[in-house]
N, C-alpha and C positions, 0 to 999 in steps of 0.2 A: 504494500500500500504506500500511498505518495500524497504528497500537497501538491503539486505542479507548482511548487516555487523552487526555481533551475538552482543549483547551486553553481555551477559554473561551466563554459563553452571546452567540449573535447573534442577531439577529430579521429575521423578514421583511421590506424595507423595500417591493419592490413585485414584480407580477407582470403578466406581460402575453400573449398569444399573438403566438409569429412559425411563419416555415415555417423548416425546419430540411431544402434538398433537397425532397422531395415528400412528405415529414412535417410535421403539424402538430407544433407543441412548446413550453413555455412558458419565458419569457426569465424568471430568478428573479433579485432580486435583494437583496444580503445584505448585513444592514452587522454589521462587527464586525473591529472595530482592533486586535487580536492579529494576527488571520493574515493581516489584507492588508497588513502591515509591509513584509513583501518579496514580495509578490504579481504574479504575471507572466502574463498572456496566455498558457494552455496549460500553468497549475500544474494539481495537482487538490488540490480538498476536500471533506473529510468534511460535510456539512450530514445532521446524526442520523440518520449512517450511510449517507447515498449518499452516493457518489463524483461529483463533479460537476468538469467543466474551466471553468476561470476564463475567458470571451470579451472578459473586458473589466472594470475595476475603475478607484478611485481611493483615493486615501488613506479607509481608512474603512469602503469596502465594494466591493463585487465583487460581477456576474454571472454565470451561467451558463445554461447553455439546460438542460432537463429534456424527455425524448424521452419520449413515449406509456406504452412499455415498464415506465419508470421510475417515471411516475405510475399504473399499472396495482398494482404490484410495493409499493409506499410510501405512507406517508400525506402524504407530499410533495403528494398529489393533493388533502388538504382544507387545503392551507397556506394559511393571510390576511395582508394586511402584518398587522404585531404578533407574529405567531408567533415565539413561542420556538425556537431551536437549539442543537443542540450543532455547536459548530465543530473541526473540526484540519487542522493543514494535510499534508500526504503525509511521511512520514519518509523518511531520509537514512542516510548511511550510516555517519552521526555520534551517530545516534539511541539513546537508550536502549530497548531494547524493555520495558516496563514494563508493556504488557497481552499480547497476543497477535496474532498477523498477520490482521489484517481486510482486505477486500481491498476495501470500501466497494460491493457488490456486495449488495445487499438480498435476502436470500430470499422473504421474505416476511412478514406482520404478525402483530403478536397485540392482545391486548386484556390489558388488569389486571385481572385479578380479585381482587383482595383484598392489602391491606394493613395490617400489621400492626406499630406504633410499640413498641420497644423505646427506652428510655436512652439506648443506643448505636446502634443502627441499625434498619433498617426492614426488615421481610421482607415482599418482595412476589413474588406468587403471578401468572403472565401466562401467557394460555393458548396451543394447540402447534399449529399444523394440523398435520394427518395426515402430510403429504409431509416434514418437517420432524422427527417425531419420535426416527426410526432416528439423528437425525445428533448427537443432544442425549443427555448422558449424565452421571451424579451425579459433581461435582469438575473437570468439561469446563467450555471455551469457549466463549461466546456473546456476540456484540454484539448488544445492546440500546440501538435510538438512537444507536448508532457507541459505546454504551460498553460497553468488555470488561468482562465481568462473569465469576464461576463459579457454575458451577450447586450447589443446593445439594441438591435432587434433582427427579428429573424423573417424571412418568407419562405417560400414554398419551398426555393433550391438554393438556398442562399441567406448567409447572415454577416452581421458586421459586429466588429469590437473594436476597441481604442486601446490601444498601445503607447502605456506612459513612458516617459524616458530611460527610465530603469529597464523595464522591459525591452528595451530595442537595443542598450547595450549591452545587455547581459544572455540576450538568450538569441535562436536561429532566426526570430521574427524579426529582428533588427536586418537582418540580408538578405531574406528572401524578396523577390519581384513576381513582378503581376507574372501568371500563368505557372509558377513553382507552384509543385503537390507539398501539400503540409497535411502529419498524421492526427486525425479527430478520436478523441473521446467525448459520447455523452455521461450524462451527470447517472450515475449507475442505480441511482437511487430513482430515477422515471422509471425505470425500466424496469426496478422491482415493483414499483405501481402498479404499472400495466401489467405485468404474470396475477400479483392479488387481486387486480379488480375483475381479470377475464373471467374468472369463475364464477363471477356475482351478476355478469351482466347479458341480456338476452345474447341468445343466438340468432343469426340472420340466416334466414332458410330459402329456398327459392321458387321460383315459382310452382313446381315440379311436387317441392317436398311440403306447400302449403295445403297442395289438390290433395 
């Protein structure tokens, strides 16, 4: 579990294929001296918003394996060494909660559509797939690239948030450009909503099964 507040910007150092069991799956590896301070075989971290387990690390940087799933799910799958991340390491129970409960669990991607430079912050506009839209809602939760953001309002394929200054230097959203994919989490807690309420509430039948 995570706040999506970034602890600090890593980069891809290298990538490789292993088998993972009777799965293919890529061994990633990450360097960035914040969170592998105390870094342990079987921690988990946030790499912009997936959850990944640490197999193996040293002072500096740290591995993990990335399963099919994951790269299907993430733009994890177009990563190069060089690439930018956003890093945190899993909270504690010492932690301040400062964003909201990300559970580094990717839904799914969007792309930027449009940005727009204020003084004070940036308002950018990143689009919704379909499945994704019911769970996004104006002044709700959303990690973006593992950072908790609020929505500022949202449509049918499409939502905007405002990026303060802090957030633009410290985290991927500071350098991404209109048309870059950025990885979405909704707020996990609609989504246990909607599983409690489905049970409570009519079924819709069709013409067929009305006769």
């Amino acid at each position: 579990m995570f706040t999506g507040i970034v602890e600090e910007l890593g980069s891809v150092a290298a990538l490789r294929s292993v088998a993972v069991g009777a799965e293919e799956a890529v061994r990633l590896t990450v360097s960035g001296p914040v969170v592998t301070a105390d870094v342990a075989a079987g921690d988990s971290i946030s790499v912009s918003g997936v959850c990944l387990t640490v197999v193996e690390s040293e002072p500096g940087w740290f591995s993990a394996d990335v399963m099919r799933e994951t790269l299907q799910r993430s733009t994890l799958a177009t990563a190069d060494p060089g690439t930018v991340v956003n890093l945190e390491r899993a909270v504690t129970l010492q932690t301040r909660l400062g964003g909201h409960l990300v559970q580094g669990h990717v839904d799914g991607t969007g792309a930027i559509l449009r940005r727009d430079h204020t003084p004070n912050w940036d308002v950018v506009e990143i689009s919704l797939p379909s499945t994704l839209g019911r769970y996004v809602v104006e002044k709700g939760s959303i990690a973006v690239d593992g950072v908790s953001l609020t929505v500022v309002d949202v449509g049918a394929d499409r939502f905007t948030v405002s990026l303060i200054p802090t957030t633009l230097e410290r985290t991927t959203l500071g350098l991404k450009s209109v048309g870059e994919a950025v990885n979405l989490e909704v707020d996990v807690m609609a989504k246990y909503a909607e599983r409690l309420l489905a049970a409570h509430l009519p079924v819709e039948r069709t013409a067929g099964e009305r006769a």
